[in-house]
C-alpha positions as CSV (number, residue, x, y, z in Angstrom):
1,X,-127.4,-91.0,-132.4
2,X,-126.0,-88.3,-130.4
3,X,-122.6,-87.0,-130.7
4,X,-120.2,-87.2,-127.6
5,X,-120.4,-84.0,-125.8
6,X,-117.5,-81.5,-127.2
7,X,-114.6,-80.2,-124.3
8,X,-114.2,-76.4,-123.9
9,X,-111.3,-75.1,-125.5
10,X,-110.4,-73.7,-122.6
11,X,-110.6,-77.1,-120.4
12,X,-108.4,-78.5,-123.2
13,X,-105.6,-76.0,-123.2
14,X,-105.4,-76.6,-119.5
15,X,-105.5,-80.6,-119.3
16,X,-102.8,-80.6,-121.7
17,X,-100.8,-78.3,-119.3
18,X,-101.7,-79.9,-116.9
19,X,-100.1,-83.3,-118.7
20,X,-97.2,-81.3,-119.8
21,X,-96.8,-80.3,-115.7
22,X,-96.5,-83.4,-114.6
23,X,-94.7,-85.0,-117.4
24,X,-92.1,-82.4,-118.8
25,X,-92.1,-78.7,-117.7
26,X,-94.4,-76.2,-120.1
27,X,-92.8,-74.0,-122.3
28,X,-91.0,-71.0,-120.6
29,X,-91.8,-72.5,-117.0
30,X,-88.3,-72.3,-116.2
31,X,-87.6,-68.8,-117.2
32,X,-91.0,-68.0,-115.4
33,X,-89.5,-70.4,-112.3
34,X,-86.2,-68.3,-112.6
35,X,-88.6,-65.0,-112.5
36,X,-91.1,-65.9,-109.9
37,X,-87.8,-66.9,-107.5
38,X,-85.5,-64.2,-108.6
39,X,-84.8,-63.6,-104.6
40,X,-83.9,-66.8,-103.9
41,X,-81.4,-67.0,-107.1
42,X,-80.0,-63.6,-105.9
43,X,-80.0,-64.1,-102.9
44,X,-77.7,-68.0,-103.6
45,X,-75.5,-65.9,-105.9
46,X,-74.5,-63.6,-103.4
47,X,-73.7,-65.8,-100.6
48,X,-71.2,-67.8,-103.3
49,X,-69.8,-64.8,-104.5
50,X,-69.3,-63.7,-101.1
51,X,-67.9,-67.4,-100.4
52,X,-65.2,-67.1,-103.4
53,X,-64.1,-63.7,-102.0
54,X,-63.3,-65.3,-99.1
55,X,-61.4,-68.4,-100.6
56,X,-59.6,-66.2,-102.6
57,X,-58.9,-64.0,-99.4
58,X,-57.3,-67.2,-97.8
59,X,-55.1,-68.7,-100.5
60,X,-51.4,-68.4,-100.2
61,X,-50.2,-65.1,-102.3
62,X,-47.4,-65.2,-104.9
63,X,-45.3,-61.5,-105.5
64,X,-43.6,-61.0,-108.7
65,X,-40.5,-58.8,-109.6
66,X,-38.6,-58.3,-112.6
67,X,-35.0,-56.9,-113.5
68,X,-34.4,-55.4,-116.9
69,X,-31.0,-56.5,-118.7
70,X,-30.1,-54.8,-122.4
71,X,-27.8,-56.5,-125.0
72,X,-24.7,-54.1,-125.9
73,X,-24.5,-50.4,-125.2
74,X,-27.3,-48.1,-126.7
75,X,-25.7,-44.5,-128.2
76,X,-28.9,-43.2,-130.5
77,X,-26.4,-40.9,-132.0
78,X,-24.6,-43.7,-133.8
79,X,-25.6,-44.2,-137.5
80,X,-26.6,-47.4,-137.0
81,X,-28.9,-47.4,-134.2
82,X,-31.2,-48.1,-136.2
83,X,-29.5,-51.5,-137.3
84,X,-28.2,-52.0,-133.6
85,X,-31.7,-51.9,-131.8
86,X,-33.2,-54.6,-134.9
87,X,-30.7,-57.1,-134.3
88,X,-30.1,-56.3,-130.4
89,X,-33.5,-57.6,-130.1
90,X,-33.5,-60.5,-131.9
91,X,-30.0,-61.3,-129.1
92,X,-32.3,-60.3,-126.3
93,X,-34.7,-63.1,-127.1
94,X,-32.2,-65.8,-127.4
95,X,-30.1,-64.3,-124.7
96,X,-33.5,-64.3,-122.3
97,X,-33.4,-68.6,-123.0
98,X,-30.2,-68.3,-121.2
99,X,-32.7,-68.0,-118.2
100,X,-32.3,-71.8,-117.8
101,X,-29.1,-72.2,-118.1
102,X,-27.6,-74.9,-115.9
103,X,-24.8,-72.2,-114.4
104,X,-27.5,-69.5,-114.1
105,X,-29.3,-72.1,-111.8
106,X,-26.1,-73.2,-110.1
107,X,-25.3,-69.4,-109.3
108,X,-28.9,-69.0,-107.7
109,X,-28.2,-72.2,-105.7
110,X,-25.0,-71.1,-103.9
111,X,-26.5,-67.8,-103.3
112,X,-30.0,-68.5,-102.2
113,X,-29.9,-72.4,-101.7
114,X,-32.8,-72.9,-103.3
115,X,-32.6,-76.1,-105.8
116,X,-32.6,-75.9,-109.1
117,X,-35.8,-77.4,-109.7
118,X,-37.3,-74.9,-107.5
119,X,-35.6,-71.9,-108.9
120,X,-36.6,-72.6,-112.3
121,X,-40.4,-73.3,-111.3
122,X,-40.2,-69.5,-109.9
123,X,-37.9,-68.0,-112.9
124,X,-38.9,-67.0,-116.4
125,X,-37.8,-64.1,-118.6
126,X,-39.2,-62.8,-121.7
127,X,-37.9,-59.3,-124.1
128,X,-39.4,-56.2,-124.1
129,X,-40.9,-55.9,-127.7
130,X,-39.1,-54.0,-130.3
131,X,-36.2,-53.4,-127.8
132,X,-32.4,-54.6,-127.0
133,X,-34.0,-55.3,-123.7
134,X,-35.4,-58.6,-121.7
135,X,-37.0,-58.8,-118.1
136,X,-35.9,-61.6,-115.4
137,X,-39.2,-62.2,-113.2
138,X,-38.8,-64.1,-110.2
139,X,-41.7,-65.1,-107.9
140,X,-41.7,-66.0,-104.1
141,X,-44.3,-65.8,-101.2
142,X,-42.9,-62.6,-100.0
143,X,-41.9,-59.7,-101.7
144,X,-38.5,-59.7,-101.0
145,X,-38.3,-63.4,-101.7
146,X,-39.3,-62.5,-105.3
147,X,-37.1,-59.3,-105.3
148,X,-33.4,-60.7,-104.4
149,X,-34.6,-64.4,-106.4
150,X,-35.0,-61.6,-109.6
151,X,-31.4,-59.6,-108.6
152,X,-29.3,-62.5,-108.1
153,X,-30.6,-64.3,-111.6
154,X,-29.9,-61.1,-113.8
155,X,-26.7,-60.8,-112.5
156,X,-26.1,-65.0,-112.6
157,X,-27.4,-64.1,-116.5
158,X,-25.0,-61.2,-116.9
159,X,-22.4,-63.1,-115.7
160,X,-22.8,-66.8,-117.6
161,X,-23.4,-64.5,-120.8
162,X,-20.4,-62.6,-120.6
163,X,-18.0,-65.9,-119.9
164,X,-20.0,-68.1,-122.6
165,X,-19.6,-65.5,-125.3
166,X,-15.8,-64.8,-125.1
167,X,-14.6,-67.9,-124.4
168,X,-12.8,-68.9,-127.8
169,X,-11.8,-72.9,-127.6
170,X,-9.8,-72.3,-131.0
171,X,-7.6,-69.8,-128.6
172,X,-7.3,-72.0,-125.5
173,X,-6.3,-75.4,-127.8
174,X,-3.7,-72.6,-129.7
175,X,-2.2,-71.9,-126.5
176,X,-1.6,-75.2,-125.6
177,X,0.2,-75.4,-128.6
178,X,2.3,-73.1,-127.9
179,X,3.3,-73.8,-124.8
180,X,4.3,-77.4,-126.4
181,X,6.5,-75.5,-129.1
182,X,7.8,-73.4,-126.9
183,X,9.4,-76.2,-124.3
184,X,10.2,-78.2,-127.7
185,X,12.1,-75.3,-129.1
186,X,14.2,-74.5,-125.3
187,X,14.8,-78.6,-125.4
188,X,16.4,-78.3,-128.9
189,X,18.7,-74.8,-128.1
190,X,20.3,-77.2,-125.4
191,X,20.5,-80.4,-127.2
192,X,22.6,-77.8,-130.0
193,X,23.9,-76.0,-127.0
194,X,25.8,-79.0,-125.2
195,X,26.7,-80.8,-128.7
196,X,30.8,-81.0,-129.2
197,X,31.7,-80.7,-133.0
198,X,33.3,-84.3,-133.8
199,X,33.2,-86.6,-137.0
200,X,30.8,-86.3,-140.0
201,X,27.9,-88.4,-138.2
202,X,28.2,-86.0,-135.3
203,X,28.2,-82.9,-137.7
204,X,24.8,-84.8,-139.7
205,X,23.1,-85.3,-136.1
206,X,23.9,-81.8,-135.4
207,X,22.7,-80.1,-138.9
208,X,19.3,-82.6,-138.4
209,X,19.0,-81.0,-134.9
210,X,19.4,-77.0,-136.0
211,X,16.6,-78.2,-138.8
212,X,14.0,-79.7,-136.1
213,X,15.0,-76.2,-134.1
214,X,14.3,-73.8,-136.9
215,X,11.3,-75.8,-137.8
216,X,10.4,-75.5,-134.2
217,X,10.5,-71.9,-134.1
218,X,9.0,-71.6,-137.0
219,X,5.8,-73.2,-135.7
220,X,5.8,-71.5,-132.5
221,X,6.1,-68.0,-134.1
222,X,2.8,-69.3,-136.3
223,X,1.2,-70.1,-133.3
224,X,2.0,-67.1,-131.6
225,X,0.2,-64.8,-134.4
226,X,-2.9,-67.5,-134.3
227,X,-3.2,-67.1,-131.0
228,X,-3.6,-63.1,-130.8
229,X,-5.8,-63.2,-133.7
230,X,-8.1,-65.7,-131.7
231,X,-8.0,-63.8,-128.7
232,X,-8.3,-60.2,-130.7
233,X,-11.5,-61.9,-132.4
234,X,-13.2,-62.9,-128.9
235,X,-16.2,-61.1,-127.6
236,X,-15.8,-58.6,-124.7
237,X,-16.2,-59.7,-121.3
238,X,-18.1,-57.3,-120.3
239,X,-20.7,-54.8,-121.8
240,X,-22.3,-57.4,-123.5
241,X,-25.3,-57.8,-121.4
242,X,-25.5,-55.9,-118.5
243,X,-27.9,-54.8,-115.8
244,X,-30.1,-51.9,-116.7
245,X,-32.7,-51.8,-114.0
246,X,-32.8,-54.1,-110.9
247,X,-35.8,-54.9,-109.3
248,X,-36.9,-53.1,-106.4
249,X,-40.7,-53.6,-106.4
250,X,-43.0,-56.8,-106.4
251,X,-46.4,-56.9,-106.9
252,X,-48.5,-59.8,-105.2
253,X,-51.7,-61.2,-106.6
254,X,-53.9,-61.5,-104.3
255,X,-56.4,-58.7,-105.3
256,X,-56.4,-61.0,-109.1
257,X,-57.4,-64.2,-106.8
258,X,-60.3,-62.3,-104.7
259,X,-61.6,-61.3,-108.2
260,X,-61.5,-64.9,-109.8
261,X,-62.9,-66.8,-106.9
262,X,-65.4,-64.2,-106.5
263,X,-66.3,-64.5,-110.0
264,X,-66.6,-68.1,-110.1
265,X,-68.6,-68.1,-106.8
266,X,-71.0,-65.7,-108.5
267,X,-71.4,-67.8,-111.5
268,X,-71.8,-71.2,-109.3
269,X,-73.9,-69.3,-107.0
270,X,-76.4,-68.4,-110.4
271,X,-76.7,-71.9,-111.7
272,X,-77.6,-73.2,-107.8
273,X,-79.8,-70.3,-107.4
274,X,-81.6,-71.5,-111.1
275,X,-81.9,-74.9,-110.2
276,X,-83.1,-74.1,-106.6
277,X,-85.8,-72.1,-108.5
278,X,-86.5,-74.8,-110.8
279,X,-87.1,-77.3,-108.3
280,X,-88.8,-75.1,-106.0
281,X,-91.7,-73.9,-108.3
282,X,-91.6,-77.7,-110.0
283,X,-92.6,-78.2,-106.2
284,X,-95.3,-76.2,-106.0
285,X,-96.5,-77.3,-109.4
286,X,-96.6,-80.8,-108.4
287,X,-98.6,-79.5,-105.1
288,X,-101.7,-77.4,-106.9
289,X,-102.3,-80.3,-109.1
290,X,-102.3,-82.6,-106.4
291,X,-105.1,-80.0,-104.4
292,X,-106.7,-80.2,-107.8
């Protein structure tokens, strides 16, 4: 009996690529696709990157500007500058939260009548590391949009800083006091004033009503030294934060918006140029076995 005839290796290998052809790509057909049809992936890359260049050249361009504020006064020759600039930093970063501060926003309303939605979309501030410093940025669609919308928050900051820090309430509740011993005690002097010595119960009304005056002025000289030690112990008004460099330059973004849409167009326009490589040799694959 006679043995089927045997297949050349060589017809073997190329019916099974064949197979594979038509069935599921070969191995490295698509980095050969990608390689035969470089051109044409180039060629797709560039026109996308060229694309997001222009996309980016067209969107709307944000400017930023800042305006530096410092906590305190800075004298290096003090002893303690070294202590100062440590814990003036740690103030600048809370004092920088003060950024959304209802009367900081109310300030930039009256001023540039923007809400205060808006004006806090377009406001952030953040400290200068290792510094008694923070920056107020402000952004707009023009540069001097974003330059006066940095100016008039720093000084809205300096401002609603200075008033929030020296206000005392102990002080203002003492004065009020005061002014409530004082009228008491004037009340009593002419109550004393316009009594007429008489009988024993007028002399006992009038000995209860020198009491209740002395004890009156007794009080109001007490709240006269609480007072000036509450207003002695309040912050300055001014000097705590104040304005060291106001903004005066904005820069505008639109070079950083040609570069990313470029860059994305040039990576879309790669993966279209692959696939359009892919598809075009799986074309002519499926062509030369059909002329086969």
């Amino acid at each position: 009996m006679l043995a089927p005839p045997q297949t050349p290796p060589a017809v073997a290998d190329r019916s099974a690529e064949m197979i594979r052809g038509v069935f599921e790509p070969p191995e490295g057909f698509v980095l050969s696709a990608i390689g035969r049809n470089k051109l044409i992936v180039l060629a797709i890359a560039a026109a996308c990157a060229v694309a997001g260049v222009a996309v980016g050249a067209t969107r709307p361009r944000t400017y930023t500007a800042s305006a530096t504020l410092q906590v305190g006064q800075v004298n290096p020759n003090s002893p303690g500058f070294l202590g100062y600039v440590q814990s003036a930093s740690a103030l600048a970063t809370a004092f920088s939260r003060a950024i959304s501060a209802e009367p900081v926003l109310a300030a930039v309303q009256r001023e540039l009548k923007l809400a205060p939605s808006t004006a806090a979309a377009r406001l952030s501030a953040e400290p200068v590391p290792l510094t008694p410093s923070f920056l107020v940025i402000g952004t707009g669609s023009s540069p001097s949009a974003a330059i006066q919308l940095a100016n008039v928050a720093a000084n809205a900051v300096v401002e609603y800083e200075s008033e929030s820090n020296s206000a005392n309430p102990q002080a203002s509740s003492l004065l009020h006091e005061y002014d409530e011993a004082s009228l008491r005690l004037a009340q009593d002097e002419a109550t004393l004033a316009h009594r007429r010595p008489g009988n024993a119960a007028s002399a006992d009304a009038q000995a209860r009503e020198q009491a209740e005056r002395n004890t009156t002025s007794v009080r109001l000289r007490a709240l006269e030294v609480a007072y000036t030690d509450a207003v002695a112990s309040q912050a300055p008004r001014s000097g705590l934060v104040s304005l060291l460099a106001a903004a005066t330059t904005a820069s505008g973004d639109a070079n950083s918006k040609i570069k990313l849409f470029g860059f994305i167009g040039l990576l879309a326009g790669i993966l279209i140029g692959c696939i359009a490589a892919v598809l075009r040799a799986h074309q002519q694959r499926r062509r030369w076995l059909a002329h086969e």
